[in-house]
C-alpha positions as CSV (number, residue, x, y, z in Angstrom):
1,X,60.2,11.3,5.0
2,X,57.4,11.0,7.9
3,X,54.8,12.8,8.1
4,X,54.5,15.6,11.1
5,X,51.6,13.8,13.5
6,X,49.7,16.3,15.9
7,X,48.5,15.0,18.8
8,X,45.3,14.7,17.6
9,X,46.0,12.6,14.2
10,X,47.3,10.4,16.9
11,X,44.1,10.0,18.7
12,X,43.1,9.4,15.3
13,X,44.8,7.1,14.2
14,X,44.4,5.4,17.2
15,X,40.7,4.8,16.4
16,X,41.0,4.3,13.0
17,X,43.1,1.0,14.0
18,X,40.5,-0.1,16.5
19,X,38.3,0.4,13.3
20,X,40.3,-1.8,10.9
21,X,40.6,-4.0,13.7
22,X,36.6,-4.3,14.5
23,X,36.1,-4.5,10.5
24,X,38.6,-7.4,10.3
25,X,37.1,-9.4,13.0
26,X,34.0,-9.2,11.8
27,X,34.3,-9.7,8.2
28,X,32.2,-12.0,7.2
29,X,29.3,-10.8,9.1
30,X,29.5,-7.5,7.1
31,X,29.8,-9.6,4.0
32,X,26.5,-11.3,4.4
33,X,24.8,-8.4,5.0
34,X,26.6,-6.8,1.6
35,X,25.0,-10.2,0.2
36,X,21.6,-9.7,1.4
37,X,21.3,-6.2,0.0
38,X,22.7,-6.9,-3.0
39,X,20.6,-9.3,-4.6
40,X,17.7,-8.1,-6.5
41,X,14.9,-8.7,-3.7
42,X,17.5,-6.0,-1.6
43,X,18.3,-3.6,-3.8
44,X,16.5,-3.8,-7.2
45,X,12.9,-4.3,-6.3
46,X,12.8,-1.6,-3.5
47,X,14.8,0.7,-5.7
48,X,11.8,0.0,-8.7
49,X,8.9,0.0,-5.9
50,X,10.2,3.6,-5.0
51,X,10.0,4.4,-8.3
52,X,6.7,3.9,-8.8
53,X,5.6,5.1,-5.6
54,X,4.5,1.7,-3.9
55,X,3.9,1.1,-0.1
56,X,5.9,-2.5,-0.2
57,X,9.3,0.2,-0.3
58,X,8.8,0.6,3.3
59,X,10.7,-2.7,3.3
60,X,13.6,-0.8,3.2
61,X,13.5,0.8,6.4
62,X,14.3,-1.9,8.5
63,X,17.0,-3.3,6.1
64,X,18.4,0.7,6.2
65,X,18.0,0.1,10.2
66,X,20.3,-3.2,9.9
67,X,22.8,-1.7,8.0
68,X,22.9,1.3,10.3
69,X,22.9,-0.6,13.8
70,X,25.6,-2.7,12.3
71,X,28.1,0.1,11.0
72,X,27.3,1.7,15.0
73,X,28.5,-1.6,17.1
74,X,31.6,-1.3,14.6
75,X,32.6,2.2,16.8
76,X,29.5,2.1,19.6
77,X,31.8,5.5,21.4
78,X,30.7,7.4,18.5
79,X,27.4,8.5,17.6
C-alpha cells in the first residue's frame, strides 16, 4: 500500500534525491575528509587538548569550518 504524498513531501523528496545524488557524486571527497578527522591528530588530540584546556584546540576551528562549508556546497539553496 502507498503512502498518501502531500504536495509538499514531494518538494521534499524532490530535494532529498538531489541530495543522495550530490552525496553520491561526491563520495570520495567526503570520505577523505571522514579520514582526516578521524585519525588521532583529528579527533583524539583536539578532543584531549580541550580537555585540559590548551590553546593548540583552536585547531579545530578551521577543520569544524571544512566540514561545515563542505556539508553546505552539498545543498548551497539552503542555509
Amino acid at each position: 500500500m502507498e503512502a498518501q504524498v502531500s504536495f509538499d513531501d514531494r518538494g521534499n523528496a524532490s530535494a532529498e534525491r538531489a541530495l543522495l545524488g550530490d552525496l553520491q557524486s561526491r563520495r570520495d571527497e567526503l570520505k577523505v575528509r571522514l579520514e582526516e578527522c578521524s585519525t588521532e591528530w583529528g579527533f583524539e588530540g583536539p578532543i584531549y587538548r580541550c580537555y585540559h584546556q590548551s590553546f593548540k584546540v583552536y585547531s579545530l576551528q578551521g577543520q569544524t569550518q571544512a566540514i561545515v562549508s563542505l556539508l553546505a556546497s552539498l545543498v548551497p539553496d539552503r542555509s
